[in-house]
C-alpha positions as CSV (number, residue, x, y, z in Angstrom):
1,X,-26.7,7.8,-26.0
2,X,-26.3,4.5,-24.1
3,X,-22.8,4.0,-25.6
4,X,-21.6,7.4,-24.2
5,X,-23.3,6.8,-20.9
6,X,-21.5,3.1,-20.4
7,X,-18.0,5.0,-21.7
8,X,-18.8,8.0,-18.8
9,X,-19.7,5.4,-15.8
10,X,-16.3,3.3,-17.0
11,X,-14.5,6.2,-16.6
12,X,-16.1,7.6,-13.9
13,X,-15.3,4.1,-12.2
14,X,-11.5,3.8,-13.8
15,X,-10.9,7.3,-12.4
16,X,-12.6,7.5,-8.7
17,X,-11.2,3.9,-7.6
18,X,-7.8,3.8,-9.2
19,X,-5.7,3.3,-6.2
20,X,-1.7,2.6,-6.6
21,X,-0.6,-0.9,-6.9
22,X,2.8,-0.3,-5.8
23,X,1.4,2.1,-2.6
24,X,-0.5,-0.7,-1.5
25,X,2.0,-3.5,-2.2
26,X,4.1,-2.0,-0.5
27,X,2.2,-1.0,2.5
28,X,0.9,-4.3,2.7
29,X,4.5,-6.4,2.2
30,X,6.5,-4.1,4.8
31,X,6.8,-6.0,7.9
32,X,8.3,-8.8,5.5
33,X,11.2,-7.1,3.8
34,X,14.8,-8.4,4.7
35,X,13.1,-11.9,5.6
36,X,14.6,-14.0,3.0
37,X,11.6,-17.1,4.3
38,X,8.1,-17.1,5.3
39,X,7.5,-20.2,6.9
40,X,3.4,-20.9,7.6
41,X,3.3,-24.3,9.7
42,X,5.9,-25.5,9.0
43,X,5.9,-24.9,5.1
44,X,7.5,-22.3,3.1
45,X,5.8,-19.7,1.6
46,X,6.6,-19.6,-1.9
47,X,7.3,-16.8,-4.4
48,X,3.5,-16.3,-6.0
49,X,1.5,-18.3,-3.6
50,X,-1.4,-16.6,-2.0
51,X,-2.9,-19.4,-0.4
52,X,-2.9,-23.4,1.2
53,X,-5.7,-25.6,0.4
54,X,-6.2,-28.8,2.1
55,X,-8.4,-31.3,-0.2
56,X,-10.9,-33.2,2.5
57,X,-12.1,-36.4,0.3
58,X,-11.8,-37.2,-3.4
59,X,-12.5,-34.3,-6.1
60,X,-12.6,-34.9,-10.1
61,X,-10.4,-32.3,-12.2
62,X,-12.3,-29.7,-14.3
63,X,-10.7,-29.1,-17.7
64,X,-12.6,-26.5,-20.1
C-alpha cells in the first residue's frame, strides 16, 4: 500500500507541475536573440554560464 501511494504522489507531482522547458526558455531568452554577445561588466557572458563568483579570501578545494 505505501508503494502504490509513493508511485500515485510521484505522478500526481510529475503530472500537475510539468511545465515546458522550451516554453519557458524561450520566454525567458527572448529579449536576447540576434545579440551575438552579452557583455556583464565588462566580461562576456559565455555559452553555459549562469553565474560570476568573486572569491573574497583564501578557500581549500573539496574533492569527493
Amino acid at each position: 500500500m505505501k508503494k502504490v501511494l509513493v508511485v500515485m504522489l510521484f505522478l500526481g507531482m510529475f503530472a500537475f507541475a510539468h511545465t515546458g522547458e522550451t516554453q519557458a526558455a524561450s520566454s525567458l531568452c527572448s529579449k536576447y536573440i540576434g545579440q551575438s554577445k552579452i557583455w556583464w561588466d565588462g566580461a562576456e557572458l559565455k555559452s553555459g554560464q549562469i553565474g560570476r563568483l568573486t572569491v573574497v579570501k583564501n578557500t581549500s578545494l573539496f574533492k569527493l
